[in-house]
C-alpha positions as CSV (number, residue, x, y, z in Angstrom):
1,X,22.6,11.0,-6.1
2,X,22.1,8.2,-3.7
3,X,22.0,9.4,0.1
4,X,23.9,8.1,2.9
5,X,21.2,6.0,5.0
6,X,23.3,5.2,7.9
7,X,22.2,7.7,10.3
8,X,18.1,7.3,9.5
9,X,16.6,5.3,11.9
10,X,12.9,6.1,12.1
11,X,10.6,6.5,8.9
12,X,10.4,9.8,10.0
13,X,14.5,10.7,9.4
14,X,13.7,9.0,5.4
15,X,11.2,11.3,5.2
16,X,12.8,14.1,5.9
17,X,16.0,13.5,4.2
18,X,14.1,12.3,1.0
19,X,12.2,15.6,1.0
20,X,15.5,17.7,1.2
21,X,16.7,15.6,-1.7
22,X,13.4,16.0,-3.9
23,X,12.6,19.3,-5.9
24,X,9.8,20.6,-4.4
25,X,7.0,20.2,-6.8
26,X,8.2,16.5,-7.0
27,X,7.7,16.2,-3.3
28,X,4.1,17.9,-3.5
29,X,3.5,15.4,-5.7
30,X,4.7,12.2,-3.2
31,X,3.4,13.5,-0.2
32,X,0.4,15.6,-1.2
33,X,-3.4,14.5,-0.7
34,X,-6.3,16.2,-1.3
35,X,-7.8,19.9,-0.5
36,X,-6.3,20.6,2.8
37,X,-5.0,17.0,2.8
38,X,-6.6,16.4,6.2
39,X,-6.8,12.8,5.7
40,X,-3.4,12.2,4.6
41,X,-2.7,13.7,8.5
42,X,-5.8,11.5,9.8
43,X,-4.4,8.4,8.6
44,X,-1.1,8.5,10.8
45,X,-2.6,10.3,13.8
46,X,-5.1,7.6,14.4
47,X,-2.4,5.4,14.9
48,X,-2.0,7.2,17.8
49,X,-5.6,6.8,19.3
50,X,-4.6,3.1,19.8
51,X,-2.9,1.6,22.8
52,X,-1.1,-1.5,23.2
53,X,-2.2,-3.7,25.6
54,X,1.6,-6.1,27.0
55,X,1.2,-9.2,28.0
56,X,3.0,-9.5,31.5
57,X,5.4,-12.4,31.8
58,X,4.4,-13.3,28.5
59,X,6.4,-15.1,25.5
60,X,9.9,-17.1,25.0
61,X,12.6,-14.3,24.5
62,X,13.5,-15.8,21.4
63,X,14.0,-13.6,18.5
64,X,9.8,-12.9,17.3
65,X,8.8,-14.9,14.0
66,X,7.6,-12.0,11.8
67,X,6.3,-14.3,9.2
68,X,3.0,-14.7,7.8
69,X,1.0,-16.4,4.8
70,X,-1.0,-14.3,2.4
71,X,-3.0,-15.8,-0.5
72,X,-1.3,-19.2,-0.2
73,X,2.0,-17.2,-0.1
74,X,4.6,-17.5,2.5
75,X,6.0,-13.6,3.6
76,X,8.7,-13.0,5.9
77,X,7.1,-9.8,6.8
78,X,3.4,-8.7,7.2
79,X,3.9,-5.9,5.0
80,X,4.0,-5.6,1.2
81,X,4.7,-2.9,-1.1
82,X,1.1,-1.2,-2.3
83,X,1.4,0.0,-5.6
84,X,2.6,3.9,-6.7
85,X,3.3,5.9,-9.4
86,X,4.9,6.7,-11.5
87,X,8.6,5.7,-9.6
88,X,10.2,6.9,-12.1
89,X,9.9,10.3,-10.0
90,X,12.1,9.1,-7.6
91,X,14.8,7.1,-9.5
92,X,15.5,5.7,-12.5
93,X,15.5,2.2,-11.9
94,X,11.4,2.7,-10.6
95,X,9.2,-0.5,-9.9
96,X,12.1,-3.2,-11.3
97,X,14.3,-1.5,-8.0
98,X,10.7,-1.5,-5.9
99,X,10.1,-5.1,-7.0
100,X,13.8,-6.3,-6.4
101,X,13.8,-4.8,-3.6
102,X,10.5,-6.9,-2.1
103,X,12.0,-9.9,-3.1
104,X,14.7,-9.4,-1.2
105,X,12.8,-8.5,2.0
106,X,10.8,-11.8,1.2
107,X,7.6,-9.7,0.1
108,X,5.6,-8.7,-2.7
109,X,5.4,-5.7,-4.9
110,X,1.8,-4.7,-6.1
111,X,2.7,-2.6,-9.1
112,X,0.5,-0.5,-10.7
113,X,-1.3,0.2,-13.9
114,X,0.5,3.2,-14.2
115,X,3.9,1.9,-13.6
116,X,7.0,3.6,-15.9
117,X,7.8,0.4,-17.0
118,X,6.2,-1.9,-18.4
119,X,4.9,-5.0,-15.7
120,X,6.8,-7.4,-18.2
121,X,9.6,-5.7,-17.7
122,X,9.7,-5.8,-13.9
123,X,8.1,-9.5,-13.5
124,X,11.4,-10.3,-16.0
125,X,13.7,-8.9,-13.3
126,X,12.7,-10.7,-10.6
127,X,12.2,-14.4,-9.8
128,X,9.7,-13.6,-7.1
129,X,5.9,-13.0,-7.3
130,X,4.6,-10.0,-8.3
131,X,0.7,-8.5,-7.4
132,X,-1.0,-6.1,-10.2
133,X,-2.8,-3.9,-9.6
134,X,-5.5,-2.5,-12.3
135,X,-7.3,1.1,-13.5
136,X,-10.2,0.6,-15.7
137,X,-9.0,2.5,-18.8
138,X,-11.7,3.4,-21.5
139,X,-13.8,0.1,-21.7
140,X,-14.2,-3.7,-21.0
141,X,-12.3,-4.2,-23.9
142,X,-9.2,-2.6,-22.8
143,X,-9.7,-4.0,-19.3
144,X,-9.6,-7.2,-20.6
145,X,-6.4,-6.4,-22.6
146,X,-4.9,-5.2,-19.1
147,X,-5.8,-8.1,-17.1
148,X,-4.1,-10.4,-20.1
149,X,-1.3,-8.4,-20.1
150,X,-1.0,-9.0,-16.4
151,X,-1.7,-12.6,-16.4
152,X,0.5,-13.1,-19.9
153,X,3.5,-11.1,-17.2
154,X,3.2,-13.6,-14.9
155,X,1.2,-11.6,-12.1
156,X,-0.2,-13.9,-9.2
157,X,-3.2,-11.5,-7.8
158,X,-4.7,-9.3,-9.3
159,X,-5.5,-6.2,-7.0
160,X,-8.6,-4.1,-8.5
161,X,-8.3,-0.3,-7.3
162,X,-12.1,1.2,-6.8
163,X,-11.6,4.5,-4.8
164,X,-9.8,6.8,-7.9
165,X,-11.9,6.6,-10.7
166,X,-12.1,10.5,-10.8
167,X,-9.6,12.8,-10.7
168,X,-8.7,14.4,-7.4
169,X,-8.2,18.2,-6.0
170,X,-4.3,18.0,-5.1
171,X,-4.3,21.4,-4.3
172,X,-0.8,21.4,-2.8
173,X,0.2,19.4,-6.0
174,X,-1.2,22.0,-8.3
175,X,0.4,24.9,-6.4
176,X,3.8,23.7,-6.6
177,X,3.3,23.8,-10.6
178,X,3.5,19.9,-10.5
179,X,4.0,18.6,-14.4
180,X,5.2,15.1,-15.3
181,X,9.0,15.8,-16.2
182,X,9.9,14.0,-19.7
183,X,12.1,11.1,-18.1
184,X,8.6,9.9,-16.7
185,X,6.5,7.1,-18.6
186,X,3.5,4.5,-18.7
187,X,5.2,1.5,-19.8
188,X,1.8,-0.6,-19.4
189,X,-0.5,2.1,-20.5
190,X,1.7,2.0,-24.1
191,X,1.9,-1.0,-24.8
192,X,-2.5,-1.5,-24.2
193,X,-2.5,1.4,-26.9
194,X,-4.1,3.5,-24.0
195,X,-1.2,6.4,-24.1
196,X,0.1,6.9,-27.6
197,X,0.8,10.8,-27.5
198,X,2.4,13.0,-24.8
199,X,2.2,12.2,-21.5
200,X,0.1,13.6,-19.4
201,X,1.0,16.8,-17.1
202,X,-0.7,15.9,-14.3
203,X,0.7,11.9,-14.3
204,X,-3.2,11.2,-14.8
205,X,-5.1,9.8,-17.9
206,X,-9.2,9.7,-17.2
207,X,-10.3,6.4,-16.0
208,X,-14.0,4.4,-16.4
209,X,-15.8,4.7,-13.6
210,X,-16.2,0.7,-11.8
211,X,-19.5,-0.5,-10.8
212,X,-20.6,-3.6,-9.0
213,X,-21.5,-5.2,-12.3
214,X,-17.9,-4.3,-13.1
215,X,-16.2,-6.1,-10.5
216,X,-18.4,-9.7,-11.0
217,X,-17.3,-9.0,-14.7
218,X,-13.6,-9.0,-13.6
219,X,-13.8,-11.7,-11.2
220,X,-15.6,-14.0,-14.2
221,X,-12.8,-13.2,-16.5
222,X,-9.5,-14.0,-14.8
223,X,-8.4,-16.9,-12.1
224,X,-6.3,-15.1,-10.5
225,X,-7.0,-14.1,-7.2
226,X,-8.8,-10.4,-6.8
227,X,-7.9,-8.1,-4.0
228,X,-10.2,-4.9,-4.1
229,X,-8.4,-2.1,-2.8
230,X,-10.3,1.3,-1.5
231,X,-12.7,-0.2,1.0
232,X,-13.8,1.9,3.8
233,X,-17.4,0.5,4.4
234,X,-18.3,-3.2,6.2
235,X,-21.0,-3.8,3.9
236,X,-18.9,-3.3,1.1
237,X,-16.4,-5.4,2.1
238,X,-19.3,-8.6,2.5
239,X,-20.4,-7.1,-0.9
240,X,-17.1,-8.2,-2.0
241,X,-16.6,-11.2,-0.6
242,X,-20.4,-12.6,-1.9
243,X,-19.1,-11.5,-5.6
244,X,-15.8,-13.8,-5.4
245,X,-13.3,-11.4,-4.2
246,X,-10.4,-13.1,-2.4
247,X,-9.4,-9.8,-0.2
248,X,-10.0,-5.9,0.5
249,X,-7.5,-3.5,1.1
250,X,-9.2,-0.9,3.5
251,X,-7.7,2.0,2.0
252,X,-8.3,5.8,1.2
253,X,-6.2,5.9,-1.2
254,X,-3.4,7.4,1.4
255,X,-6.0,10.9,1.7
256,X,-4.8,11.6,-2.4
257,X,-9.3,11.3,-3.2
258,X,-11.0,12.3,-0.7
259,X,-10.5,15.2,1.8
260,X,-12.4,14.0,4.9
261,X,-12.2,10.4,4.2
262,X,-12.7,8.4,7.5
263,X,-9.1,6.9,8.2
264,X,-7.9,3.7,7.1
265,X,-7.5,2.2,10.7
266,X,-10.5,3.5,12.1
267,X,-12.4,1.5,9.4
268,X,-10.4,-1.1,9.8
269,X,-11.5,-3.2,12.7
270,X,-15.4,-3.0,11.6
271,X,-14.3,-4.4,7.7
272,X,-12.1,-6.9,9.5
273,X,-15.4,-7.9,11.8
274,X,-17.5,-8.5,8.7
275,X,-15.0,-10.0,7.0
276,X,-15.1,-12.6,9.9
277,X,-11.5,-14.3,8.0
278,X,-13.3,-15.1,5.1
279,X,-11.1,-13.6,2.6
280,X,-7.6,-11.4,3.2
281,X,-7.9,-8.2,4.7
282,X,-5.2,-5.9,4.6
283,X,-4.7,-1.9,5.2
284,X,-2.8,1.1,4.0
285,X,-2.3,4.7,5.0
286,X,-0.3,6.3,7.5
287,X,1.9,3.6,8.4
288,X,5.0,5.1,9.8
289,X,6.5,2.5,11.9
290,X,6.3,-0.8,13.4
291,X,4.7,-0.4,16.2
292,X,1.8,0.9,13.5
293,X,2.0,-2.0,11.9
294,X,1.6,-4.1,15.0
295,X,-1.8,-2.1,16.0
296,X,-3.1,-2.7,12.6
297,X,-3.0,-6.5,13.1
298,X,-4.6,-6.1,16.4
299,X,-7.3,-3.9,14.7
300,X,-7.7,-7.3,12.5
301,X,-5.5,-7.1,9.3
302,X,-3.5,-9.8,8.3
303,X,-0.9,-7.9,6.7
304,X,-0.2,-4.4,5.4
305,X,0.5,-2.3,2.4
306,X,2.9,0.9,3.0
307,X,3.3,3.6,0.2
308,X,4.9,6.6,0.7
309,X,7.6,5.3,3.2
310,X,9.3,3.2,0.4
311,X,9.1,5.5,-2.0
312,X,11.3,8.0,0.3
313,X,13.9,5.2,0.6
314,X,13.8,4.8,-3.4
315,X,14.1,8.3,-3.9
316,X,17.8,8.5,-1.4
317,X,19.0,5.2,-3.0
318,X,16.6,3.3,-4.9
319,X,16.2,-0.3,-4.3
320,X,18.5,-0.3,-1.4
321,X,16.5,2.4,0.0
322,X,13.5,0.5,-0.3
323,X,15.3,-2.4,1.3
324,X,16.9,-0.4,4.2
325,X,13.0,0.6,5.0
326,X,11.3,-2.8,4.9
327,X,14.7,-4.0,7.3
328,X,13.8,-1.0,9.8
329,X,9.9,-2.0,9.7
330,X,10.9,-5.7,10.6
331,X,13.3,-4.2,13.4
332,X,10.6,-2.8,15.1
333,X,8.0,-4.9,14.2
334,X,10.2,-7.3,16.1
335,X,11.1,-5.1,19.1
336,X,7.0,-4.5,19.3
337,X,6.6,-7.9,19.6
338,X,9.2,-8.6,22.1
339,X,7.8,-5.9,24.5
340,X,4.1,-7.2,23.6
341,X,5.2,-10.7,25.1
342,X,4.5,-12.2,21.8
343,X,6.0,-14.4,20.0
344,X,4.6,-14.1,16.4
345,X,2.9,-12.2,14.2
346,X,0.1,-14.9,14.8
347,X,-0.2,-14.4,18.3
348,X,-1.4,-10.8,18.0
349,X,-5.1,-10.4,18.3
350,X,-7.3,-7.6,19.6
351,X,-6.8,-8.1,23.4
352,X,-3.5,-6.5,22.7
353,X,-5.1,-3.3,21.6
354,X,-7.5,-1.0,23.0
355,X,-8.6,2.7,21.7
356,X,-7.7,5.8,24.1
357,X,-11.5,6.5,23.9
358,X,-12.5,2.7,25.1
359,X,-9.2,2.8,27.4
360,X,-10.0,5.8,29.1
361,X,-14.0,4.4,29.3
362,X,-13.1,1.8,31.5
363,X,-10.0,3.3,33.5
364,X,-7.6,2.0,31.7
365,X,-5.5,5.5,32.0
C-alpha cells in the first residue's frame, strides 16, 4: 500500500516511514551492510566532518541552476540513480518505476545486472537514457552475452561494478532469516541462461572474480562508454583511466563488502586529484541530503549516485516515491546553493569546503 508522503520532508522521515512499512527481514536486507556494518555508518557520518565554506555577498538571488552534463549528457540534477537489487522487494513495478521515475527528474537510472526485469523491458518503458551496470557471471563468454544484451537494449554506458565479486557477511541480513520471497526475479540473469532454476535465497548467484586484464578486455569489446564503479584507491583510479575507462564511481559498495572500508567521501577528494578531470568521477554512499550532495562536489565529484534513499521512496509509493525523493534532493540542493552564494552546480569548487580536522588546524572554529 502506497504511503502518504506529504508530511516527509528530510530523507530521514522516508527512511523511517519506509522501514515501518517493510517486514523486517526485507528491511535487513535494504539497509544492512556488512559484519557490524560500520561502514554503512561511516559513509553518512563523514559527511559530517566537512564544513561549508559561504561565500559573503556572493551570487545573483536568482533561483540556482542545478544542472550539469555527464558523459555528453545534459542532467537537471547532479545526482543519478546507482543501481540496486532486486526492486522488486520494494514494489512491484521495480527498475521500469526507478527508471520512469529518473526520466522524469531529468536523470539517469543505472540498473543492474541483477535487476527483476529484464533491462529490455525497462529501456522499452522509457524514452530516456538508461546506464547498465554489469556482474561478471561465469566466463568471458557470458560477459560478452551481457554486454550485447545491454548494448542490443539500448544502454548508453556501460558501468562495470569491481568491489562485489565475493560474497559478503550481512550478518544483520542473515539474522533476520532474509530469503528471496517468490515474487522476486532476475529478468537479465534468465534471459543470458545464467539462472535457469530456483532463485537464489540469499538474492546472490557467485560471480567471476575481475582482474585488470578483465577490464581492458571489456573496454576492447564494447563502444560504449565504461564507468568502473567500487574505487576507493587514487592509483586505481589512474589505472583506470590509462586502460580507456571514461569514469570511476568511488564507491564501497554502500558498506554491503567490506566492514572497515575507508568511506566513500573520504576517498573521494584524493581519486578526484588524480583523476585531475580526465574522465567522470562520481560517488555513492551515505548521501542523505543535499547539502551532502553539495560537499561531495566540493570534495571533486561531478555528480552523484544515491541508493538506498530511492529505494525507501519506491518502497512507500514506487515511482512517485522515487520522484518525491529526487524533488526533495533538488530542493535542498538548491537552498545549499542559495546560502553558499552560488549560483550553479558549476560554481562549486573546493574553497567552499573545508574538513573539521583542517578547519579546526587553522582556526577556522
Amino acid at each position: 500500500m502506497a504511503r502518504e508522503l506529504s508530511g516527509l520532508l528530510t530523507l530521514t522521515d522516508y527512511e523511517q516511514a519506509a522501514e515501518s512499512l517493510l517486514d523486517a527481514a526485507c528491511w535487513a536486507y535494504v539497509a544492512g551492510g556488512a559484519d557490524t556494518q560500520l561502514t554503512v555508518r561511516a559513509n553518512t557520518e563523514a559527511f559530517d566532518q566537512v564544513w561549508l565554506r559561504p561565500r559573503a555577498l556572493g551570487g545573483t538571488g536568482v533561483k540556482p541552476d542545478t544542472s550539469v552534463t555527464v558523459l555528453g549528457q545534459r542532467l537537471a540534477l547532479p545526482v543519478l540513480l546507482a543501481p540496486t537489487s532486486p526492486q522488486r522487494l520494494l514494489h512491484e513495478d521495480a527498475e521500469i518505476a526507478t527508471a520512469r521515475a529518473a526520466e522524469s527528474a531529468g536523470t539517469v537510472s543505472i540498473v543492474s545486472t541483477d535487476s527483476h526485469y529484464a533491462f529490455s523491458d525497462v529501456t522499452g518503458a522509457v524514452g530516456s537514457d538508461s546506464w547498465f551496470q554489469l556482474y561478471a557471471y561465469r566466463s568471458r563468454d557470458d560477459v560478452d552475452a551481457t554486454i550485447a544484451l545491454a548494448e542490443d537494449a539500448g544502454a548508453t554506458a556501460l558501468v562495470v561494478t569491481v568491489d562485489a565479486s565475493y560474497a559478503a557477511r550481512r550478518i544483520g541480513t542473515r539474522r533476520a532469516g532474509f530469503r528471496t520471497p517468490g515474487h522476486v526475479d532476475f529478468g537479465n540473469l534468465r534471459a543470458l541462461g545464467v539462472l535457469t532454476g530456483d532463485i537464489p535465497d540469499g538474492a546472490r548467484i557467485e560471480r567471476l572474480p575481475l582482474t585488470w586484464d578483465d577490464l581492458e578486455w571489456i573496454r576492447s569489446r564494447t563502444r560504449l562508454p565504461i564507468v568502473v564503479k567500487g574505487v576507493l584507491r587514487a592509483e586505481d583510479a589512474e589505472h583506470c583511466v590509462a586502460l580507456g575507462a571514461d569514469g570511476v564511481i568511488v564507491s564501497n559498495h554502500g558498506g554491503r563488502q567490506l566492514d572497515g572500508a575507508v568511506p566513500s567521501l573520504v576517498a573521494l577528494e584524493q581519486v578526484a586529484a588524480a583523476v585531475a578531470g580526465r574522465a567522470l568521477v562520481l560517488m555513492d554512499g551515505g548521501i542523505r541530503s543535499g547539502v551532502h550532495v553539495v560537499k561531495a562536489l566540493a570534495y571533486g565529484a561531478d555528480a552523484v549516485c544515491v541508493g538506498r534513499p530511492y529505494l525507501w521512496g519506491l518502497g512507500l509509493a514506487g515511482q512517485q516515491g522515487v520522484e518525491a525523493v529526487l524533488d526533495l534532493l533538488r530542493s535542498e540542493i538548491e537552498d545549499t546553493l542559495l546560502q553558499l552564494g552560488a549560483d550553479s552546480v558549476a560554481d562549486i569548487g573546493p574553497d567552499f569546503a573545508v574538513s573539521a580536522h583542517r578547519a579546526t588546524s587553522l582556526g577556522a572554529l
